[in-house]
N, C-alpha and C positions, 0 to 999 in steps of 0.2 A: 469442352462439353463433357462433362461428368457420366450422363445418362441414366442415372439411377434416380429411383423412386423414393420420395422421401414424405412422411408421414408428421406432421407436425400439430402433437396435441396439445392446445390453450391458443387463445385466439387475442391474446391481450399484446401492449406491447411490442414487448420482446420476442414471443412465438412468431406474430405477423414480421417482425421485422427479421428475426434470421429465416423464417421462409422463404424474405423478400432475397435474403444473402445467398440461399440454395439455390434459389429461379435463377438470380443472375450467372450464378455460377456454373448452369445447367442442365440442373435434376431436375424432375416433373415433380411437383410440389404440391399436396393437397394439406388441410388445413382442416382440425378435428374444435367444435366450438358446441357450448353449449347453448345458444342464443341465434336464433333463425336471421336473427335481422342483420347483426355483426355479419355472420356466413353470407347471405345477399350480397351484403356490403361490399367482401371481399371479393367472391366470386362474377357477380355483374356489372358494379360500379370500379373495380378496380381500386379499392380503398377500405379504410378501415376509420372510419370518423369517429367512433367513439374512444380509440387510443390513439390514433396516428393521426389525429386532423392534419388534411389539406396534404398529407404524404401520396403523390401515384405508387401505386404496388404495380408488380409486374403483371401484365395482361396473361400470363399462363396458371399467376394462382389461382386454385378452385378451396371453394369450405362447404365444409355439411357438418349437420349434426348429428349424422350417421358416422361413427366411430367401427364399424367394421367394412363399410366401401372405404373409406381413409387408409386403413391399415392394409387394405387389400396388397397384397405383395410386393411391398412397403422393403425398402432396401436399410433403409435411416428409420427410428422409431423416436424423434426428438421430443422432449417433454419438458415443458416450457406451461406448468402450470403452482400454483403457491404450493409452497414445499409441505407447509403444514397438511395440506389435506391431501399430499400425492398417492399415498398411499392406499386411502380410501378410494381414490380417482380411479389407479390403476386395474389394482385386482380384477375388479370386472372386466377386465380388456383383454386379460393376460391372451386366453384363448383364441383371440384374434390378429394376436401376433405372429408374422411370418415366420417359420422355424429359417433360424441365418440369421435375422435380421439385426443391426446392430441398434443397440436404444442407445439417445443421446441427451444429456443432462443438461439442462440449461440454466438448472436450480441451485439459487444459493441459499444454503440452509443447511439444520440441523433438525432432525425428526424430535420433537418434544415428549413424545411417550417410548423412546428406545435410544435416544444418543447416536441414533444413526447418520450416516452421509446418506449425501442424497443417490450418489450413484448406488450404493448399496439398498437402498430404498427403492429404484428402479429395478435394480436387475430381482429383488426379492417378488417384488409387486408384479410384473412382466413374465417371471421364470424366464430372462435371458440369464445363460452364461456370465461370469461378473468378466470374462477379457473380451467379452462384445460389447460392454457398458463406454463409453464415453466420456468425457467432461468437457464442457467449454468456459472459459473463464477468461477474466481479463477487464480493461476500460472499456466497458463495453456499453455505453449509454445508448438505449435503444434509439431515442430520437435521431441523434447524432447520425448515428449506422442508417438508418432507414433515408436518410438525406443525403445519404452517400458521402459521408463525410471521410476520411481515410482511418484507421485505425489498426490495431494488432489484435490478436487474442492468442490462450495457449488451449488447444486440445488435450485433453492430457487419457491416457488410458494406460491400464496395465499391460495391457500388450502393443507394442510398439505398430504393428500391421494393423491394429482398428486405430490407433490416431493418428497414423497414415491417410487412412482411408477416408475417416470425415473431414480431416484439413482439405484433402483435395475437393471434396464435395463442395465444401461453401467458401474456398479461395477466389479471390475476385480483384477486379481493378483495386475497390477499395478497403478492401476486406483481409487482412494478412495472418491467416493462422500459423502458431507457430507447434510445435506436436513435444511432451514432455510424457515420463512415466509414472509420475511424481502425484496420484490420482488424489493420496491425504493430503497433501501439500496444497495442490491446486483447488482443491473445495475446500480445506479450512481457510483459507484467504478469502473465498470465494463470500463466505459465510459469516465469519467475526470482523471483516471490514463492514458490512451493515452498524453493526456495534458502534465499531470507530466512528461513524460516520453521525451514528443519533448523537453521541456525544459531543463531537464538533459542532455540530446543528444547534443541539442546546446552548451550549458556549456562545456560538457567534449570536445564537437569539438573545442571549443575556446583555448582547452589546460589546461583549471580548472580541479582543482583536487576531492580527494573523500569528503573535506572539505566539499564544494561546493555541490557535491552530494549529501550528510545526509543532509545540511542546505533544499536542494528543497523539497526532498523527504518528511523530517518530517513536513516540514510547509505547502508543498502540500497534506498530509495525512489529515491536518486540515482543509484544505479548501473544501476537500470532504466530510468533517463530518459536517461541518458548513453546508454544502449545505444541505448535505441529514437530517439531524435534523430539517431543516426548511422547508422540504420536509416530515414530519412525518416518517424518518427511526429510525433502532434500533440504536444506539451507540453503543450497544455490535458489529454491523457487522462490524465496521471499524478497528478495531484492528485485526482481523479475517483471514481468506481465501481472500476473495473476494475483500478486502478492504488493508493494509498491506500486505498480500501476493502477491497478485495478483502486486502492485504497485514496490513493489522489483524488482519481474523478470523481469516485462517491462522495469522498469526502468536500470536493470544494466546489463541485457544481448544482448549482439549483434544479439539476433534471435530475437529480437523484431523491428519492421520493422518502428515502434515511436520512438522509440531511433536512431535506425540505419538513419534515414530519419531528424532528429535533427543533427545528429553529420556531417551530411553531410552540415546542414545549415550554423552548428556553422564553417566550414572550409571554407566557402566562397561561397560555392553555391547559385546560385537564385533556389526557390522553385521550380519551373517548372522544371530544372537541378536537383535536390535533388529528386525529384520521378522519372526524368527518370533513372539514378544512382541505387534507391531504389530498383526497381522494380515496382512500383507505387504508390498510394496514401495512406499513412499510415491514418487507421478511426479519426486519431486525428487532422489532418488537417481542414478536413469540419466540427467536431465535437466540434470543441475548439469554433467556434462561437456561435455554441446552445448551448452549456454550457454556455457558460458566458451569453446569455441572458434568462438563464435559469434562472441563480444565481441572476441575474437584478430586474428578475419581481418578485423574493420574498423580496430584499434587499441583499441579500448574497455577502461579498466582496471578491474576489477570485484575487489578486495581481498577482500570477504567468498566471492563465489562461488569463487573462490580458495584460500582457505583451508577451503571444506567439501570441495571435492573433497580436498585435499590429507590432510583427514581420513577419508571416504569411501573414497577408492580409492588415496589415498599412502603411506596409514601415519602419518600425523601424529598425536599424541596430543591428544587433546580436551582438553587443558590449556594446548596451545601454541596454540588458535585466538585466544582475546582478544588474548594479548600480540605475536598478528602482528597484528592489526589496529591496533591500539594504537598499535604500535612503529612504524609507518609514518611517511616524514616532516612536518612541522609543513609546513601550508599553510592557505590560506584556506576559509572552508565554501564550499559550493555548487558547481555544476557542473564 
């Protein structure tokens, strides 16, 4: 029993289901939404049917749409909302933030108008400390976790005593965090695996096989290590959780809403058509262009991220993605 208070703003998903990982693990858990009925949902019914059909939540989560009784002396400040518009979200909250309290990133992304991470994007929007900031990363497929399926993830923070501290909050029978300091490392994986994942999606929707598959996956594992090494991250994180793990699942299960939102491209869909389909906007869509001019402003070449935007948002036709990859010149493997 953990015993701390934890605040968990966005009510989709992923929010409901690591709330669901903090209740079991202990903390008294409230839940910040914008939508009265969602909040009901959770709060009365013990559920969340418009993202989690048919999942019980634990009988101690509550939601409101009061965003300052939520945060009320809130130990955990989890934020668990689309990266693109965190920022905006934030700011107005800041002031309701308990002074201590540590905010936890749930977001994988790149801020489109500043090249930022998300944890930095938190602790800026919030005015927490950036070694009270957070990160959770990992295979972390919300449905899966909310079924209590068993799983890993890596916390990661620049100070070793706050990814201490939130491992132990949401550790659970089925739930195994593991704690890293590595906070670029662990959110550029977190973030250009979306990429990897529209790209395979496209592929396997073109009717390519698992050849194909291993070919993006292994050579887009490298472009996230290239990135983040030029980025000062660890190299131990990319073979890891956060890094390989985490790019697996995205990439090769249909609960990931980046693949699912690729495979709809690669079959003929126009992208506006592929998110309404989706369900909405997969993080890798708006994300895939701040990565790549992430990758720009240090020199970093990233081929695949490359070519999804160029599909995405150039007009490129999803038939010309492999054969730019492909067509590239003959060099040696590896970094």
């Amino acid at each position: 029993m953990t015993g701390l208070r934890a605040a968990v703003l966005g009510t989709g998903s992923w929010g409901t289901t690591f709330a669901a990982v903090l209740a079991d693990a202990g903390c008294d858990v409230a839940l910040w939404g914008r939508r009265d009925d969602v909040c009901h949902d959770i709060t009365v019914e013990h559920r969340n049917e418009e993202y989690l059909p048919g999942i019980e939540l634990p009988a101690g989560l509550r939601a409101s749409t009061d965003a300052e009784e939520v945060l009320d002396a809130a130990d955990l400040v989890v934020v668990a909302i689309p990266s693109q518009s965190a920022r905006a979200t934030l700011e107005p909250l800041a002031d309701h933030v308990p002074a201590g309290a540590i905010a936890v990133s749930l977001m994988k992304g790149v801020e489109l108008t500043s090249d930022r991470r998300m944890s930095q994007v938190v602790a800026e929007a919030l005015g927490v400390a950036y070694d009270r900031v957070a990160v959770v990363s990992g295979p972390n497929l919300a449905r899966e976790i909310a079924e209590r399926q068993p799983t890993a993830t890596v916390v990661a923070a620049v100070e070793e005593g706050t990814a201490q501290l939130v491992a132990g909050a949401c550790a659970t029978g089925y739930f195994r965090p593991y704690t890293n300091t590595d906070v670029v490392g662990v959110e550029l994986c977190g973030a250009a695996k979306n990429v990897i994942a529209l790209a395979v999606g496209i592929a396997q929707g073109r009717g390519l096989g698992y050849n194909t598959m291993a070919t993006v996956i292994t050579r887009g594992l490298v472009e996230i290590t290239r990135l983040g090494l030029a980025l000062g991250a660890d190299a131990e994180t990319f073979p890891g959780l956060a890094g390989m793990g985490d790019l697996m699942a995205t990439c090769a299960s249909p609960l990931s809403r980046n693949h699912t939102l690729g495979s709809h491209l690669g079959q003929g869909l126009t992208l506006e058509q592929a998110i309404a389909v989706t369900g909405g906007t997969a993080e890798g869509v708006k994300s895939s262009r701040s990565i790549l001019e992430l990758a720009t402003s240090v020199g970093v070449e990233m081929p695949i991220a490359e070519a999804v935007v160029a599909v995405l948002h150039e007009g490129l036709p999803v038939d010309e993605l492999a054969p730019r990859l492909l067509g590239r010149p003959h060099r040696a493997e590896g970094l």
